[in-house]
C-alpha angles and dihedrals in degrees: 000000000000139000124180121188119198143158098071117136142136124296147168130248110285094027144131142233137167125215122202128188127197110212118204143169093027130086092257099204095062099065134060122219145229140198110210129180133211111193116197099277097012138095125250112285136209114237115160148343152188143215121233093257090048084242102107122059139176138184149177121255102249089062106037109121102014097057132061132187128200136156133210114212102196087053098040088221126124124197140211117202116198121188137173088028124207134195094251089055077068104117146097110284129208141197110209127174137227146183088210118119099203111076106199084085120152121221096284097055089072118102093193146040141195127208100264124242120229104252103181117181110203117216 
C-alpha cells in the first residue's frame, strides 16, 4: 500500500496551496481518507476527512471555511485545498487512509500513512 502526498511548499500569509495524495496498491473506493498535520512540539492533529462517495466531509475547526477535501475515484487521488492560509497552519501533513465509516477519527483510527509533505506559512 502506498500513499504519496505532493504539492507542499512555502507561502505567505494569505495565501493558497493544493495537496494532493496518490493513492496506490489498495481498492480505493472502500476507504475513506484523512489529512492530518504534526507542528514542530505538538501532537498530530486532525484536520480533515472524506467518505468513501466524496459526499460526506468533516473538518477541524481551525480549518472550517478556509479548507476543502475532495477525492476523485477514477484517479485514486484525494486533495486538500487550503486557502487563506495562516503561520500556525505551518507543519508536515499527512494523508492517511481508513476502513472506518465514521469520520470524526483520530490518528489511530487510520489503517494506513503516507509519507507527509512540508507545508510553511511565512508571517
Amino acid at each position: 500500500v502506498q500513499l504519496q502526498a505532493f504539492g507542499g511548499g512555502v507561502v505567505q500569509t494569505g495565501g493558497s496551496l493544493r495537496l494532493s495524495c496518490k493513492v496506490s496498491k489498495l481498492h480505493f473506493a472502500d476507504y475513506a481518507f484523512g489529512w492530518l498535520r504534526l507542528a514542530p512540539g505538538k501532537e498530530r492533529e486532525f484536520v480533515a476527512a472524506i467518505s468513501r462517495s466524496g459526499f460526506s466531509t468533516y473538518y477541524a475547526d481551525s480549518v472550517k471555511g478556509r479548507f476543502t477535501m475532495s477525492r476523485d475515484n477514477a484517479k485514486n487521488t484525494v486533495y486538500l485545498q487550503m486557502n487563506s492560509l495562516k503561520p500556525e497552519d505551518t507543519a508536515v501533513y499527512y494523508c492517511a487512509g481508513s476502513t472506518r465509516y465514521a469520520l470524526n477519527m483520530g490518528p489511530s483510527e487510520y489503517d494506513y500513512w503516507g509519507q507527509g509533505t512540508q507545508v510553511t506559512v511565512s508571517s
